[in-house]
C-alpha positions in Angstrom: 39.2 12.1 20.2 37.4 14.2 22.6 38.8 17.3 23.9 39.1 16.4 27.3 40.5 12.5 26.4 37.6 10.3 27.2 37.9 7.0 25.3 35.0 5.7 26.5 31.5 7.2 28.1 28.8 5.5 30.1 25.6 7.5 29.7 23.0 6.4 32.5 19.4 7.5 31.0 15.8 8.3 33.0 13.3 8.1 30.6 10.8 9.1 33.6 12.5 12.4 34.7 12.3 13.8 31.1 11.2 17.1 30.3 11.1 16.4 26.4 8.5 13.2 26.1 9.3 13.4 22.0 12.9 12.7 22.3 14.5 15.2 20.7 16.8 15.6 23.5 17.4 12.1 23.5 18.4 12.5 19.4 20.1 15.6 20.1 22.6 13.4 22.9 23.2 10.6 20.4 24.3 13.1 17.7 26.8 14.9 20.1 28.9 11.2 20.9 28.9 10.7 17.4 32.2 9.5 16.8 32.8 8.6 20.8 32.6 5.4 21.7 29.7 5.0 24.5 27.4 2.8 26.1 24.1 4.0 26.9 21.9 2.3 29.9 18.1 3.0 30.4 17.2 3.1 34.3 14.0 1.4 34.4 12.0 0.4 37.0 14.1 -2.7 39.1 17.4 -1.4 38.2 19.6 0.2 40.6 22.4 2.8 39.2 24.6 1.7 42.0 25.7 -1.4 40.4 26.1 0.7 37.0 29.0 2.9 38.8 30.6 -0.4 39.9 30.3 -1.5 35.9 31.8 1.5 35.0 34.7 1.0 36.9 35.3 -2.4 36.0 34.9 -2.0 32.1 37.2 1.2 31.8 34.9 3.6 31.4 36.2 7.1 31.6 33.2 9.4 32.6 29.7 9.1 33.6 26.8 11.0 31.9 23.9 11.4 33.8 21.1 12.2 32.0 17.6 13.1 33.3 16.6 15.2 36.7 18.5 16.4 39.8 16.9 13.2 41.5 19.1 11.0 38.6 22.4 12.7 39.1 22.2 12.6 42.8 21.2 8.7 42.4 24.6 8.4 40.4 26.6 10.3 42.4 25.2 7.9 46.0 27.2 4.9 44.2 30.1 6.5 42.8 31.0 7.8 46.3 30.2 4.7 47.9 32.9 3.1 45.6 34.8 5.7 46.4 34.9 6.5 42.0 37.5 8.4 40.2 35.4 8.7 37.1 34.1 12.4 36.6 30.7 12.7 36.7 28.6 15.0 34.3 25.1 15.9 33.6 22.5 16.0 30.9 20.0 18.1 32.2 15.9 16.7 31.7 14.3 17.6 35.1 12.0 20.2 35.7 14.1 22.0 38.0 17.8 21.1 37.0 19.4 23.1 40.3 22.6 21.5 39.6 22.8 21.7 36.2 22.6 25.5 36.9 24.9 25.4 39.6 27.5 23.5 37.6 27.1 26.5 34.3 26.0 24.4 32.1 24.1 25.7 29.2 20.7 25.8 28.7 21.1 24.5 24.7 20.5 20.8 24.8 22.8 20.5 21.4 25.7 23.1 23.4 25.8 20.8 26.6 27.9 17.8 25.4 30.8 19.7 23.9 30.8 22.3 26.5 31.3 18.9 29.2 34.1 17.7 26.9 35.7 20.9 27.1 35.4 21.4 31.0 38.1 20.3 33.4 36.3 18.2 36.1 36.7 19.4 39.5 36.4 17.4 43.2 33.3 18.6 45.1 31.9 17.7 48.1 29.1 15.3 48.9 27.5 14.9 52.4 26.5 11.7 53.9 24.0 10.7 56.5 24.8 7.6 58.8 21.8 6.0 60.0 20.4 5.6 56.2 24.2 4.6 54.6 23.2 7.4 52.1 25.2 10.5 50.4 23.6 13.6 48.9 24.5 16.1 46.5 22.1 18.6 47.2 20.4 19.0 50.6 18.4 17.3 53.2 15.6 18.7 54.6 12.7 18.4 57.7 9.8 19.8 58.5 8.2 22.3 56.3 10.1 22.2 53.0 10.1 17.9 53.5 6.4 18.5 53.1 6.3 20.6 50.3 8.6 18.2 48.4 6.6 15.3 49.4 3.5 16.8 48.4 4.6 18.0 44.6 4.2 16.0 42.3 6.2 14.8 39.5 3.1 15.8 37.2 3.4 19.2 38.4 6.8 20.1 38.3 6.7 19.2 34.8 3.8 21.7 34.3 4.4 24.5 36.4 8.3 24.0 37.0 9.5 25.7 40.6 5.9 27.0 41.0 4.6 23.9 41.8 6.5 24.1 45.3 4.7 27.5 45.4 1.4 26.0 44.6 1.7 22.9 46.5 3.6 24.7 49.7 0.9 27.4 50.3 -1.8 24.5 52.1 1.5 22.9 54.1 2.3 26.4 55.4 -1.1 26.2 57.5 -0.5 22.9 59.2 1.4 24.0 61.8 3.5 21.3 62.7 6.4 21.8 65.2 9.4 20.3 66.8 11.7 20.5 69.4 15.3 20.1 67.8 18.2 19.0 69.9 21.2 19.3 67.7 25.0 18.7 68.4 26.9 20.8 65.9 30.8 20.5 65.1 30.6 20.2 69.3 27.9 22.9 70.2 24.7 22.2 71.6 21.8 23.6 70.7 17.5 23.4 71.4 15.5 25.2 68.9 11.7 24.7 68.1 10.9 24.9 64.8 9.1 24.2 62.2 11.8 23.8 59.5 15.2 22.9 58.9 17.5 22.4 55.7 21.0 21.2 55.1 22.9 22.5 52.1 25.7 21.2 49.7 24.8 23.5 47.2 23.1 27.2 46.9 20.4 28.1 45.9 18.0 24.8 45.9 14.9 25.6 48.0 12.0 27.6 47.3 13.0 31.7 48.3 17.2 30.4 48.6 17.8 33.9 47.0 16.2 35.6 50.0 18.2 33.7 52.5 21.5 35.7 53.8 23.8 32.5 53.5 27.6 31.8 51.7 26.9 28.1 50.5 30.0 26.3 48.3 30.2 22.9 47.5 34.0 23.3 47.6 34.5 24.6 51.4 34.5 21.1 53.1 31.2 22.5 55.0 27.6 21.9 55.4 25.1 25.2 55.6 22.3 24.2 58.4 19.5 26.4 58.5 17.0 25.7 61.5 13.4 28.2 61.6 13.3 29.1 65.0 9.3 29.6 66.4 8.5 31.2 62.8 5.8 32.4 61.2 3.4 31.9 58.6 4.8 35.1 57.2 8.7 34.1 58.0 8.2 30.9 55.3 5.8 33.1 53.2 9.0 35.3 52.7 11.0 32.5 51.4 8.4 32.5 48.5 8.2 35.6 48.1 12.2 36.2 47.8 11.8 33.2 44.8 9.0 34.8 43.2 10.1 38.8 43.6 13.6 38.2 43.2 14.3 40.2 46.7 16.1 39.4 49.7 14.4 38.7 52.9 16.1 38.9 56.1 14.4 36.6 58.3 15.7 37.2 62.0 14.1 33.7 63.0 16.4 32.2 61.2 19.7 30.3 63.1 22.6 29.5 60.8 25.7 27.7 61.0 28.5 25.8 58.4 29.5 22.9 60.1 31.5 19.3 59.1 29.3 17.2 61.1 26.0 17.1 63.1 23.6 14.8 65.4 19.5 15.8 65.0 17.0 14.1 67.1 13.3 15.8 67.9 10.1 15.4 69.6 8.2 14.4 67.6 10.1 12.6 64.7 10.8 14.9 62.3 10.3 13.6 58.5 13.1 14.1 56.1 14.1 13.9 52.8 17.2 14.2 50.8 17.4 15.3 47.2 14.0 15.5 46.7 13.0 11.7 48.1 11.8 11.0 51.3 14.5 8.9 53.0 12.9 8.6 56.7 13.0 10.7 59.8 14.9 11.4 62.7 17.5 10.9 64.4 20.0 11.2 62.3 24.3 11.6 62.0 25.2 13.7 58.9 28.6 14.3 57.8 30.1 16.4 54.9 33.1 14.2 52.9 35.3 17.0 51.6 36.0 17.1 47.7 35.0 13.3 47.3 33.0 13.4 44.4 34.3 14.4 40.9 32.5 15.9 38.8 32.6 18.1 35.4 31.7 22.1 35.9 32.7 25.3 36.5 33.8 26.1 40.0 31.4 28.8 41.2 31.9 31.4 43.7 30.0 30.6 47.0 26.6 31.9 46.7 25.6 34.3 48.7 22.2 36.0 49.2 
């Protein structure tokens, strides 16, 4: 019997998002539940995980393995909220990026990451949803800017160059120039801000420079961290690369920040946006934080600040 009790694991698989194309992570998984009784399903193209969270539920399963990129977990994690789960939710890290998979602790050692989730006591985070698209993320959803840095990296490079692809990739975005004018409505305050750039953040440190960004970000505080780039520069989102790739802190005094619960965007013109790394559509849009709705297996991390 597993340390933690599970009877019965459903591990949801993305052969796309892999990292290892020989499978040895894949061997390395299916050596680890040796002895556990599990299901495995392969999310191919057609299928929709959503309907595998409702299974889960139905057939007594006892916690979720998600296995493949940050894009696969926050996939999982949209249905089980919108069912409102109970099942824990853990990870099996095989993106290039895996930002939650470092936010959670886990280990790096495909072989140490099964028994380290069996041994974990699975905590309630929060997840934020946005209204207009009857969506939730994990993660963060972003405008402007970093929207079109994530839109134009590709799968291909990521799995080359890793987080330098949104270096590679961002530099040409950084001299289009494109700006808004935001009006937001935040917890009640009003605000009108051009920019250039926005992000919303569940978790820490998941954009490009996040370490040179002075912010407290906790998935655990029952609060969204909104970041809005007022009338910056070139060199003001140059700095967010440079933080990443110097591993210094930037104080960028363009930069408005609040935590909020909820919040109403619109802009002129529509402002593209995407959310865990897809493109979901553009503004206006409601977005919401649901406090500790989400359960999943890690350790509970201070809130990062920068």
């Amino acid at each position: 019997m597993p340390e933690r009790g599970y009877a019965k694991i459903m591990i949801i698989w993305n052969p796309v998002a892999g990292r290892d194309s020989s499978g040895v992570d894949r061997e390395n998984l299916s050596a680890a539940m040796k002895g556990i009784e599990h299901e495995t399903r392969e999310w191919k193209d057609g299928n929709d995980p959503r309907e595998w969270t409702e299974a889960a539920e139905r057939e007594g399963f006892d916690l979720i393995i998600a296995a493949g990129g940050d894009g696969t977990v926050c996939a999982v994690a949209d249905g089980m909220a919108r069912i409102e789960s109970t099942i824990p939710l853990a990870v099996f890290p095989q993106g290039s990026q895996n930002f939650l998979a470092r936010e959670l602790g886990y280990p790096t050692a495909p072989e140490e990451i099964v028994p380290w989730i069996l041994n974990q006591e699975p905590m309630n985070c929060d997840i934020g949803y946005v209204k207009e698209y009857d969506r939730y993320f994990l993660i963060s959803i972003s405008g402007g800017l970093h929207a079109d840095i994530v839109d134009d990296t590709s799968r291909e490079s990521k799995r080359l160059l890793g987080w330098l692809a949104y270096v590679y990739h961002g530099v040409p975005v950084l001299f289009r120039g494109n700006w808004y004018r935001l009006s937001m409505r935040l917890d009640g305050e009003n605000r009108r801000w051009k920019s250039n750039a926005m992000v919303v953040l569940n978790f820490g440190s998941t954009i490009p420079g996040g370490r040179a960004l002075p912010l407290s970000v906790s998935p655990l505080d029952g609060r969204m961290d909104v970041l809005v780039n007022r009338r910056g520069s070139f060199f003001d989102i140059a700095g967010l690369l440079a933080g990443r790739l110097l591993k210094r802190r930037f104080r960028l005094h363009r930069l408005a920040y609040r935590q909020v619960t909820r919040m109403f965007m619109t802009s002129n013109p529509p402002m593209s946006l995407q959310m865990d790394g897809e493109s979901i559509g553009e503004t206006p849009v409601t977005i919401e934080i649901r406090h500790r709705a989400l359960r999943i297996v890690g350790v509970p991390q201070a809130p990062a600040k920068y």
